[in-house]
Gaussian input, Z-matrix of N, CA and C with variables (Angstrom, degrees):
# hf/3-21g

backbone

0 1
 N
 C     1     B1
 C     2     B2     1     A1
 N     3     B3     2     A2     1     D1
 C     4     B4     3     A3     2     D2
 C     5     B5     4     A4     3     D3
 N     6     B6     5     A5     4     D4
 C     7     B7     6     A6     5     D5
 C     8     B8     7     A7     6     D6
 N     9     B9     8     A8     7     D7
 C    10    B10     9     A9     8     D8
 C    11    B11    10    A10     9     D9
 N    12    B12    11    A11    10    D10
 C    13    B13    12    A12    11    D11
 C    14    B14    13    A13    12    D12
 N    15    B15    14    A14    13    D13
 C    16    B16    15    A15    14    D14
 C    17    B17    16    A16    15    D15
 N    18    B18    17    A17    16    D16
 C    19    B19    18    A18    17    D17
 C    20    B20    19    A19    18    D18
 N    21    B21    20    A20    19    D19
 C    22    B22    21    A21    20    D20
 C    23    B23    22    A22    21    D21
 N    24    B24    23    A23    22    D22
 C    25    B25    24    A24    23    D23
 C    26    B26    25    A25    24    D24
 N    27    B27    26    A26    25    D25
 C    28    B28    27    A27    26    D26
 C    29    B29    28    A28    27    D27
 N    30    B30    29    A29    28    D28
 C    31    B31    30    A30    29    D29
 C    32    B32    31    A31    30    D30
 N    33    B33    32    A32    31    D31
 C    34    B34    33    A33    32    D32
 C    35    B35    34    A34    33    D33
 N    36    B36    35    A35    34    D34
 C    37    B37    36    A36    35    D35
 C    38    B38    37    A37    36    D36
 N    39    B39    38    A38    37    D37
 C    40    B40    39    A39    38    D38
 C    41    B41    40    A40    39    D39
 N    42    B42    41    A41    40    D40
 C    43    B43    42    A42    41    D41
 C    44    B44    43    A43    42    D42
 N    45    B45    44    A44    43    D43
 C    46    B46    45    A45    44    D44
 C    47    B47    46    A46    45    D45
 N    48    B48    47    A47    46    D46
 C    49    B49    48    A48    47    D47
 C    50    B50    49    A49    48    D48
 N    51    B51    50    A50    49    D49
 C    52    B52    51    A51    50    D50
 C    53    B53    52    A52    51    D51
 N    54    B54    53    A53    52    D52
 C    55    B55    54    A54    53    D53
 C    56    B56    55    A55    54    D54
 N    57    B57    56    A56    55    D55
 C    58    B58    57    A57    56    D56
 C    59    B59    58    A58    57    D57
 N    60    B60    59    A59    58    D58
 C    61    B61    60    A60    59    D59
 C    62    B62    61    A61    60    D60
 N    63    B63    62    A62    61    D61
 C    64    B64    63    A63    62    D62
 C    65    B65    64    A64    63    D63
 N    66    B66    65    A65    64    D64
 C    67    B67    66    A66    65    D65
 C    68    B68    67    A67    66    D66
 N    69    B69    68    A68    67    D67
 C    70    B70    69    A69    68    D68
 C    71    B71    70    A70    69    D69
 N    72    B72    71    A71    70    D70
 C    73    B73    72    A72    71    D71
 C    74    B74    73    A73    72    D72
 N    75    B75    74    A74    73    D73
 C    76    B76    75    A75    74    D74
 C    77    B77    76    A76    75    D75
 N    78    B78    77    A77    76    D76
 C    79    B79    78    A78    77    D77
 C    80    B80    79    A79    78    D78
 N    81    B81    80    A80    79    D79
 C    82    B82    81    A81    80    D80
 C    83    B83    82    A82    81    D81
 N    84    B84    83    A83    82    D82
 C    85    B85    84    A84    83    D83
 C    86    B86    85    A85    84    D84
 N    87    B87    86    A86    85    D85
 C    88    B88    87    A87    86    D86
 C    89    B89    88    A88    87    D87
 N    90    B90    89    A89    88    D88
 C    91    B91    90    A90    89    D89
 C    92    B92    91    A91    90    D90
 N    93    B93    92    A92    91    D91
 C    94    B94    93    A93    92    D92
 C    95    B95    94    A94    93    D93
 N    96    B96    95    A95    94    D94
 C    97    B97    96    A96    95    D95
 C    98    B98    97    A97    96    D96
 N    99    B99    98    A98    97    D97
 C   100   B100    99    A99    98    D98
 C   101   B101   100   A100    99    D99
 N   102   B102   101   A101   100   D100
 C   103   B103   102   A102   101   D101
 C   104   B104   103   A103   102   D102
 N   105   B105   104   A104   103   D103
 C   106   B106   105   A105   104   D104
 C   107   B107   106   A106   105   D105
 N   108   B108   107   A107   106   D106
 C   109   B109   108   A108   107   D107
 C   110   B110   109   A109   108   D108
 N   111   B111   110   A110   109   D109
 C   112   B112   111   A111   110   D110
 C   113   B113   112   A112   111   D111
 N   114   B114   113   A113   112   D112
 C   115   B115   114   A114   113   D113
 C   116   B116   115   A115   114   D114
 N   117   B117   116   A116   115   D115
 C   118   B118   117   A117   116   D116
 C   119   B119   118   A118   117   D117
 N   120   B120   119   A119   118   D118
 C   121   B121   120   A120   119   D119
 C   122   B122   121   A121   120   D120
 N   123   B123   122   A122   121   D121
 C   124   B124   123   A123   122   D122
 C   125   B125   124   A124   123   D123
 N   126   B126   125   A125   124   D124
 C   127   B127   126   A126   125   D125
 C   128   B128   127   A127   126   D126
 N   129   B129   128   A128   127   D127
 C   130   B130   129   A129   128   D128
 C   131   B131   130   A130   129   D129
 N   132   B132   131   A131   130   D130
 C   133   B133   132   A132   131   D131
 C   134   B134   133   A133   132   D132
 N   135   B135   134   A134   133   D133
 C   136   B136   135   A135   134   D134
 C   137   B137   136   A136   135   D135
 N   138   B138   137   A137   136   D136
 C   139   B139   138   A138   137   D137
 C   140   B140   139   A139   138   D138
 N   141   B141   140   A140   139   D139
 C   142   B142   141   A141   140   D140
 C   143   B143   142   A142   141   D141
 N   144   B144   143   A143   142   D142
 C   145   B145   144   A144   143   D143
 C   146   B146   145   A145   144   D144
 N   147   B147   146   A146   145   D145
 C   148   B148   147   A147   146   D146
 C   149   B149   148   A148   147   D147
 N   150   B150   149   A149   148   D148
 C   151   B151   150   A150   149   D149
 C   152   B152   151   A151   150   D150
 N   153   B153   152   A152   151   D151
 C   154   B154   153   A153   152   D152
 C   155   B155   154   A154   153   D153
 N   156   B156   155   A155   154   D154
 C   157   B157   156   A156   155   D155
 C   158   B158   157   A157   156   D156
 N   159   B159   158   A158   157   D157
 C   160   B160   159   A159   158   D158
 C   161   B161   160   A160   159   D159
 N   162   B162   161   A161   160   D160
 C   163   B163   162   A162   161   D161
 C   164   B164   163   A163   162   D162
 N   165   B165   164   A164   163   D163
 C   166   B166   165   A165   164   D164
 C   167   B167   166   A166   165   D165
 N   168   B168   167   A167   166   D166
 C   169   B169   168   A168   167   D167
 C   170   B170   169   A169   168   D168
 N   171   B171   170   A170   169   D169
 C   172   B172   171   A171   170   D170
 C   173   B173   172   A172   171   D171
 N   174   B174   173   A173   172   D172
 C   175   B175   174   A174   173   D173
 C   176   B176   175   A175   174   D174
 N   177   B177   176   A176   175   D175
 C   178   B178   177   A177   176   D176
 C   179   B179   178   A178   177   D177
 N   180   B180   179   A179   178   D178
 C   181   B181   180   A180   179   D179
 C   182   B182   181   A181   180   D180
 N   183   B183   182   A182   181   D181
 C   184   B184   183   A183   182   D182
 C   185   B185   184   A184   183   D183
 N   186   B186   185   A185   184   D184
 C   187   B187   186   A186   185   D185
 C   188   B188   187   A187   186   D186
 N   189   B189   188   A188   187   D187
 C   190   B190   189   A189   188   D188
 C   191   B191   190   A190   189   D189
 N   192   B192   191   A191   190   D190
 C   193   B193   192   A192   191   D191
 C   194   B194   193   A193   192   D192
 N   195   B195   194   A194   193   D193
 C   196   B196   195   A195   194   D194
 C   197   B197   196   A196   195   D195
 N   198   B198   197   A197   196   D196
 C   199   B199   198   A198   197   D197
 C   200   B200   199   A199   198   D198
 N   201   B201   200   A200   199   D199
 C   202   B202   201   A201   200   D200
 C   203   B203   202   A202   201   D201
 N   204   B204   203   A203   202   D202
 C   205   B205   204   A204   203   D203
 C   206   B206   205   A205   204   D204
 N   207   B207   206   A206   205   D205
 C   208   B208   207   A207   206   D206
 C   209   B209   208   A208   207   D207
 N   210   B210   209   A209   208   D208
 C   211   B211   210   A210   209   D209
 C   212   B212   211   A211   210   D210
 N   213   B213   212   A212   211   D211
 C   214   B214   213   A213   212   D212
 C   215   B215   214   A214   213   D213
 N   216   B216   215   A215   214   D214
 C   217   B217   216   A216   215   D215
 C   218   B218   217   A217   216   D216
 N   219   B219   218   A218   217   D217
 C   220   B220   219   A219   218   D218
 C   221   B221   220   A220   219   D219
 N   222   B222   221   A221   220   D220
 C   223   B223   222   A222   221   D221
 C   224   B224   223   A223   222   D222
 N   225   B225   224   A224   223   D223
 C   226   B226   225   A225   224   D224
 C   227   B227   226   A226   225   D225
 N   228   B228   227   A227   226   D226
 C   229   B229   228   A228   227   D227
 C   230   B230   229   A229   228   D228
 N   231   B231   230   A230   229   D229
 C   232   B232   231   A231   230   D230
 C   233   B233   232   A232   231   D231
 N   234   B234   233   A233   232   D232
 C   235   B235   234   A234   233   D233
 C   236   B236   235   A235   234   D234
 N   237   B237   236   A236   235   D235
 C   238   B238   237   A237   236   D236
 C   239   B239   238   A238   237   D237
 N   240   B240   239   A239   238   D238
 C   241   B241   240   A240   239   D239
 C   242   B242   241   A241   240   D240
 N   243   B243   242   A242   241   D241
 C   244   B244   243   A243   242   D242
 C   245   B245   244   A244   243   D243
 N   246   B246   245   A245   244   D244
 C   247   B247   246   A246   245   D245
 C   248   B248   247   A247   246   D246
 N   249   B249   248   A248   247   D247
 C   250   B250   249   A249   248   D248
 C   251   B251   250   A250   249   D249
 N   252   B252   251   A251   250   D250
 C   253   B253   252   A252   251   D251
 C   254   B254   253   A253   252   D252
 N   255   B255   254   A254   253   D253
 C   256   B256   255   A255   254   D254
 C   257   B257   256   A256   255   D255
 N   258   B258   257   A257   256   D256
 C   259   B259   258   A258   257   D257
 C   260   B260   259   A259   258   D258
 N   261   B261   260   A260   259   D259
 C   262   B262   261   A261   260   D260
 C   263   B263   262   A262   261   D261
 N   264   B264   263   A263   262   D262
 C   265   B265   264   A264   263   D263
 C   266   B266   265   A265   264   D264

   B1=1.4544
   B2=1.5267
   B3=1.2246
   B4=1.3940
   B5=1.6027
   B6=1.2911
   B7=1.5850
   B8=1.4324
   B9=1.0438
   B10=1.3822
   B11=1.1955
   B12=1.5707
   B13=1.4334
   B14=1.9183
   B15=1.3248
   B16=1.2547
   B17=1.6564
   B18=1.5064
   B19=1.2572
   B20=1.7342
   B21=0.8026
   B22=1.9750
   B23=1.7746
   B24=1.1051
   B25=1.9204
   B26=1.4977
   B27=1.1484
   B28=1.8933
   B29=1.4680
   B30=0.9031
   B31=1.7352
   B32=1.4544
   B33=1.3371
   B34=1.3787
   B35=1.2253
   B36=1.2768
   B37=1.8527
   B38=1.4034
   B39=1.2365
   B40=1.7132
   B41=1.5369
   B42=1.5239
   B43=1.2844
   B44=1.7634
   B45=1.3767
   B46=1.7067
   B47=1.4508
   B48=1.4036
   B49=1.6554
   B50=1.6509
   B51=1.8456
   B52=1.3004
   B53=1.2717
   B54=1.3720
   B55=1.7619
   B56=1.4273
   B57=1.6731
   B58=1.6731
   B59=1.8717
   B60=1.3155
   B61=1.4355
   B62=1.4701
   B63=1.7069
   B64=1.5070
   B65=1.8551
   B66=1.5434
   B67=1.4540
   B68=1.7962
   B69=1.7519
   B70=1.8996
   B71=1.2322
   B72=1.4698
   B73=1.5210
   B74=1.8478
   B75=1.5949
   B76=1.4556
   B77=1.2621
   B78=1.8220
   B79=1.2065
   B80=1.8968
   B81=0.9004
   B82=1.3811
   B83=1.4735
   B84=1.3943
   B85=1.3404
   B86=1.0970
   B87=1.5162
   B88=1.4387
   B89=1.6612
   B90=1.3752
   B91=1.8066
   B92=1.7402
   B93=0.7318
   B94=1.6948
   B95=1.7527
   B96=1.3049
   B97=1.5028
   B98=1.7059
   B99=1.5524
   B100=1.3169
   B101=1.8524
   B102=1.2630
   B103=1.5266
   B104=0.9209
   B105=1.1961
   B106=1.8002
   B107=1.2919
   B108=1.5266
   B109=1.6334
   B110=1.6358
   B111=1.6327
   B112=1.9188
   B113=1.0964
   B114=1.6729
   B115=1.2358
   B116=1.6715
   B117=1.0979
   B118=2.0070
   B119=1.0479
   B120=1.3165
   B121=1.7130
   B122=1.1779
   B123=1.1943
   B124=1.8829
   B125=1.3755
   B126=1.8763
   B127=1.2413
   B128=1.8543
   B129=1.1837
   B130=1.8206
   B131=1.3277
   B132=1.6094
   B133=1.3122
   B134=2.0809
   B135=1.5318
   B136=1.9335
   B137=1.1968
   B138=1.4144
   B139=1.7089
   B140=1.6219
   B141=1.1630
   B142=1.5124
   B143=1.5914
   B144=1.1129
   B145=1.2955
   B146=1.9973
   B147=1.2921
   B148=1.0650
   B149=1.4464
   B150=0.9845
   B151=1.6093
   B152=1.8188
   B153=1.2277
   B154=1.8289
   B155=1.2626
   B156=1.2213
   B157=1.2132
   B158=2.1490
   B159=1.3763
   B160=1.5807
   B161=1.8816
   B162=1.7644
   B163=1.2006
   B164=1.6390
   B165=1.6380
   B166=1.3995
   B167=1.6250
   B168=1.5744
   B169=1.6808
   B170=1.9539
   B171=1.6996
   B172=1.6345
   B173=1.4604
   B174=0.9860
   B175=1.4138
   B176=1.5924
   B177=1.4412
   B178=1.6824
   B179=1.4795
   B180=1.3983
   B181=1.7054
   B182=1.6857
   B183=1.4684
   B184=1.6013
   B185=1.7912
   B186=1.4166
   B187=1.2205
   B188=1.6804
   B189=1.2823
   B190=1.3396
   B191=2.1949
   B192=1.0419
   B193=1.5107
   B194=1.4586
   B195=1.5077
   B196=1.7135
   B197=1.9460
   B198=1.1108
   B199=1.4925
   B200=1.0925
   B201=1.2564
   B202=1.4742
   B203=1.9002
   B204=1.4217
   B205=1.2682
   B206=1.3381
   B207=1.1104
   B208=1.3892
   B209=1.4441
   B210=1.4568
   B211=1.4590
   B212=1.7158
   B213=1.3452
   B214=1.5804
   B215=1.4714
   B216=1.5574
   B217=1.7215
   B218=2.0273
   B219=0.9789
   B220=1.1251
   B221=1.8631
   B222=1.1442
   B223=1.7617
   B224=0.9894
   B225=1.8842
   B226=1.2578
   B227=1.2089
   B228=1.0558
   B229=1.4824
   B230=1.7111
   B231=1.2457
   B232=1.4998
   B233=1.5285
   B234=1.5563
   B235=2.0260
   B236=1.5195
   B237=1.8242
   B238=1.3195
   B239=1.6381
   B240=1.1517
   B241=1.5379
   B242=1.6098
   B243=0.7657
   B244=1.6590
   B245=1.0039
   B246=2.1600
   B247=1.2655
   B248=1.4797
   B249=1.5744
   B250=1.7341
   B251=1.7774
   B252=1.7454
   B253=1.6007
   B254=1.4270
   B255=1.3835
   B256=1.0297
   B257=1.9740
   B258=1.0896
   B259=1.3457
   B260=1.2732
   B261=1.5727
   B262=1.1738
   B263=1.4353
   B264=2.2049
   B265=1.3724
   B266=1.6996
   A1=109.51
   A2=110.79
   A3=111.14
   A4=125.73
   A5=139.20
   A6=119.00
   A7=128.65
   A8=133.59
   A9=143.77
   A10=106.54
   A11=116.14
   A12=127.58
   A13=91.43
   A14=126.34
   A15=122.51
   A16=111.74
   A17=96.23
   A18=113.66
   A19=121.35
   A20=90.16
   A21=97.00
   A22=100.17
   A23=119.36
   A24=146.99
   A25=96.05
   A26=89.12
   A27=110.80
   A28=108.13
   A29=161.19
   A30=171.89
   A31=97.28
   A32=130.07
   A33=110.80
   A34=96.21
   A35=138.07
   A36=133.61
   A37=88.89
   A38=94.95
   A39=123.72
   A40=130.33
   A41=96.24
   A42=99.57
   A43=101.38
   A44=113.61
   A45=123.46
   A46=93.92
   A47=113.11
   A48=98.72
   A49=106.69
   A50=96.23
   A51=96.68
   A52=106.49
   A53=124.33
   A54=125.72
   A55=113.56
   A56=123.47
   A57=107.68
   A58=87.47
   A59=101.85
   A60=113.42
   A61=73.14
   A62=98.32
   A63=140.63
   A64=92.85
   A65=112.49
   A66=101.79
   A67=124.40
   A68=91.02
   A69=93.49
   A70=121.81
   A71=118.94
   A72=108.60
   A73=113.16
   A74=119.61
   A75=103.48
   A76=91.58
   A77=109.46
   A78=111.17
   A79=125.38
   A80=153.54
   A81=136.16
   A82=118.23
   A83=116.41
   A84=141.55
   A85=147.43
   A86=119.51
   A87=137.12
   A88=98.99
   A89=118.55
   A90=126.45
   A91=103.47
   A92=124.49
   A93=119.25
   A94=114.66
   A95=94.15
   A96=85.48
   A97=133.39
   A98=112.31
   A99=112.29
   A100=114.39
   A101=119.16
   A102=100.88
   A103=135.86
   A104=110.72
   A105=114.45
   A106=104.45
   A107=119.00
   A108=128.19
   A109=98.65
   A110=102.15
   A111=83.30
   A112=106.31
   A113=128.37
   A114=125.50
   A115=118.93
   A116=96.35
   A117=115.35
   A118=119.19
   A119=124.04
   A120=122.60
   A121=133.41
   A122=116.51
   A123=102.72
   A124=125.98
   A125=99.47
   A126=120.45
   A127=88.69
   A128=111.15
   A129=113.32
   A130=119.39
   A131=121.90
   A132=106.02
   A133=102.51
   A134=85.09
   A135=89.50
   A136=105.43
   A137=138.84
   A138=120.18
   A139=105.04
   A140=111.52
   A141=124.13
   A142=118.00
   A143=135.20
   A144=131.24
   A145=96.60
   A146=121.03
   A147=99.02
   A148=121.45
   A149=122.91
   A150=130.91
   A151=102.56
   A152=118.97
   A153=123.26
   A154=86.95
   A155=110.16
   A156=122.91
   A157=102.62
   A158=112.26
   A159=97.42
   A160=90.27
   A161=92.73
   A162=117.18
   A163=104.48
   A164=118.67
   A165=113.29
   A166=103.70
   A167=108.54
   A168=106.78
   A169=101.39
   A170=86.92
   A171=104.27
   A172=122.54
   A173=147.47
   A174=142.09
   A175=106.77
   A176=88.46
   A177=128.21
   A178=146.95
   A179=101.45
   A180=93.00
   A181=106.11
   A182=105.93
   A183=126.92
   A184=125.21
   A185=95.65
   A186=117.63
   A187=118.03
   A188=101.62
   A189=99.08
   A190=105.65
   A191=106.37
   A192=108.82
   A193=110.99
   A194=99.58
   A195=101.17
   A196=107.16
   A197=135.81
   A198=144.81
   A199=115.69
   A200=114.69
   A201=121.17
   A202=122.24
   A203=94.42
   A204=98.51
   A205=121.70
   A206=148.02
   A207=145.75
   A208=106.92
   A209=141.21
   A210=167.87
   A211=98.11
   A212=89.87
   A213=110.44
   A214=121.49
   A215=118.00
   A216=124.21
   A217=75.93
   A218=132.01
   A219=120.57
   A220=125.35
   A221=94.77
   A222=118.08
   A223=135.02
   A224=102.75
   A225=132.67
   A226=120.03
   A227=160.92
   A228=156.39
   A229=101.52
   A230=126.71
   A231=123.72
   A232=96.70
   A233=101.19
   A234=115.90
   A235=89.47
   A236=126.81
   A237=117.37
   A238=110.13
   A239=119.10
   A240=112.06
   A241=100.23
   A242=127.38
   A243=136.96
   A244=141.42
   A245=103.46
   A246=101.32
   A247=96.92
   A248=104.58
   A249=113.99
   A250=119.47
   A251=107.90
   A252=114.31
   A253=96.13
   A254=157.14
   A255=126.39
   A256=98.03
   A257=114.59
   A258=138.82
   A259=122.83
   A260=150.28
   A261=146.80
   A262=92.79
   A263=103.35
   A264=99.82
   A265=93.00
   D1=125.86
   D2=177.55
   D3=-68.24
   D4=106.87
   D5=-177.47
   D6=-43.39
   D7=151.58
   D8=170.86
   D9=-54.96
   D10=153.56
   D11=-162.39
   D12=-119.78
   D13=174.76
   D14=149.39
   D15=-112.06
   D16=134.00
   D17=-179.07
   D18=-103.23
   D19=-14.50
   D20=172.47
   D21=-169.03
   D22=139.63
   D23=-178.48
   D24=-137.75
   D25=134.81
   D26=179.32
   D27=-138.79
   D28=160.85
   D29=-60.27
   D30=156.43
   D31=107.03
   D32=176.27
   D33=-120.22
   D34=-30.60
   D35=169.68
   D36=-143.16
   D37=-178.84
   D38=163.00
   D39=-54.40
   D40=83.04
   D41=170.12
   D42=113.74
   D43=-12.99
   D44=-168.22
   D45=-107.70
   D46=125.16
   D47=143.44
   D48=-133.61
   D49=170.66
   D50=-179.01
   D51=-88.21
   D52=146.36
   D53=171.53
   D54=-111.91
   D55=124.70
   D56=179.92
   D57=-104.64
   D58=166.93
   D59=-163.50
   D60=-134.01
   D61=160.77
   D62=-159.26
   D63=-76.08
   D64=-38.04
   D65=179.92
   D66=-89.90
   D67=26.97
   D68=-170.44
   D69=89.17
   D70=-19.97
   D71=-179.06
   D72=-77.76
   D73=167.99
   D74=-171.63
   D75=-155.30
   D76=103.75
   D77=-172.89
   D78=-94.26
   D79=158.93
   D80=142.24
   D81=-84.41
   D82=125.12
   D83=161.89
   D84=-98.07
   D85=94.15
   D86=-168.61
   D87=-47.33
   D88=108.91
   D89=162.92
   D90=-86.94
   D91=-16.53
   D92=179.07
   D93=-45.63
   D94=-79.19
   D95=-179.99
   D96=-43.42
   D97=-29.85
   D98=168.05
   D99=-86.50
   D100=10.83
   D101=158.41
   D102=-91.72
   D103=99.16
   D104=-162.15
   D105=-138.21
   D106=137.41
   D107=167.68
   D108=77.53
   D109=-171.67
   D110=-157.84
   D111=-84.31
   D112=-35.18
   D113=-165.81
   D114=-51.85
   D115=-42.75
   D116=167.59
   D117=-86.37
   D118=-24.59
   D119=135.14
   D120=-22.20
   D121=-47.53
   D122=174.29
   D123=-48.15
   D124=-31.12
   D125=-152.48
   D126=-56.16
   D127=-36.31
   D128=-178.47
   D129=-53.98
   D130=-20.31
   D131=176.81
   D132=-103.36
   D133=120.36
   D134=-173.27
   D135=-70.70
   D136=8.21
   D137=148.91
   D138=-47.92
   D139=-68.40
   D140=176.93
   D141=-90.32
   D142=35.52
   D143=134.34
   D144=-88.51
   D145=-47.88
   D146=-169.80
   D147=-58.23
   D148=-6.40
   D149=-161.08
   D150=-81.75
   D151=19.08
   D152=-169.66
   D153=-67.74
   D154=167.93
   D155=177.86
   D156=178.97
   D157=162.44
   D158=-168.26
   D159=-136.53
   D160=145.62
   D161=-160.68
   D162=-83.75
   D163=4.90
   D164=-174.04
   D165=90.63
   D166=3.04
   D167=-175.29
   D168=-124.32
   D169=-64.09
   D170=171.42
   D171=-159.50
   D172=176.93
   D173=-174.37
   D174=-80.70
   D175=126.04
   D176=157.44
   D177=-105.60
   D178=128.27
   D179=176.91
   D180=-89.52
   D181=176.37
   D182=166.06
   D183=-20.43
   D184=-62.71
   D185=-179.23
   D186=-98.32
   D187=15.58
   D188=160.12
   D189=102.69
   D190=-16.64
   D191=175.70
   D192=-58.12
   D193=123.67
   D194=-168.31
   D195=-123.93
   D196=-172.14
   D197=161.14
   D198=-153.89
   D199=118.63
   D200=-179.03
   D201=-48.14
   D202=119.85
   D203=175.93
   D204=-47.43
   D205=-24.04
   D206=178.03
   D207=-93.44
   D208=2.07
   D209=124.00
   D210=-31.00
   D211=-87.83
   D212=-179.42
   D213=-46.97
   D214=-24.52
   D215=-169.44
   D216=-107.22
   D217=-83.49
   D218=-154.39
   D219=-46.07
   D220=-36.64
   D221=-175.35
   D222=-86.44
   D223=-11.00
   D224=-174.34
   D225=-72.06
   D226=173.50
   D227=-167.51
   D228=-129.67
   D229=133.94
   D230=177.03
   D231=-88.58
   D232=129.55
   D233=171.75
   D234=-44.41
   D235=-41.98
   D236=-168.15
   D237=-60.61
   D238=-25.81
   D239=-175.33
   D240=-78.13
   D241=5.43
   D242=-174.73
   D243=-93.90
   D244=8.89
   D245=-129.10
   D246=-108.55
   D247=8.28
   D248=-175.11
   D249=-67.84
   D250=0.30
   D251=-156.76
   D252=80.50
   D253=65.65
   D254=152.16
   D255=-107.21
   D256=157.04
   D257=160.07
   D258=-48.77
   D259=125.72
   D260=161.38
   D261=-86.32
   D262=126.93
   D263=175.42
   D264=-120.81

């Protein structure tokens, strides 16, 4: 089975975005823990964390800061697990 790709990433808080994958699923993905040192540093100022966007493979920033799609499908949180009202903080 081939893994899921991301097909559209959007900014939903600080440091979270949502990821939809090529097979319909639409996960949220904690970016916090991987910003570290400067290059992944930018990712801290949310002018430019919001700026993600996905290459048809997995989500990308501006300058080239990427996360492995199988990161993003495995680590990701399903909106379905979400479904109690709780808050993405």
């Amino acid at each position: 089975m081939l893994r899921p790709t991301a097909v559209h990433a959007e900014a939903v808080c600080m440091y979270q975005i949502l990821v939809e994958f090529d097979n319909g699923e639409k996960k949220i993905f904690n970016v916090e823990p991987y910003i570290k040192g400067e290059w992944y540093g930018k990712l801290r100022v949310f002018e430019y964390f919001k700026r993600v966007s996905t290459d048809g493979f997995t989500v990308v920033w501006p300058d080239g800061q990427d996360i492995c799609p199988d990161e993003l499908y495995e680590s990701g949180q399903s909106i379905e697990e979400n479904q109690e009202g709780q808050k993405w903080n």
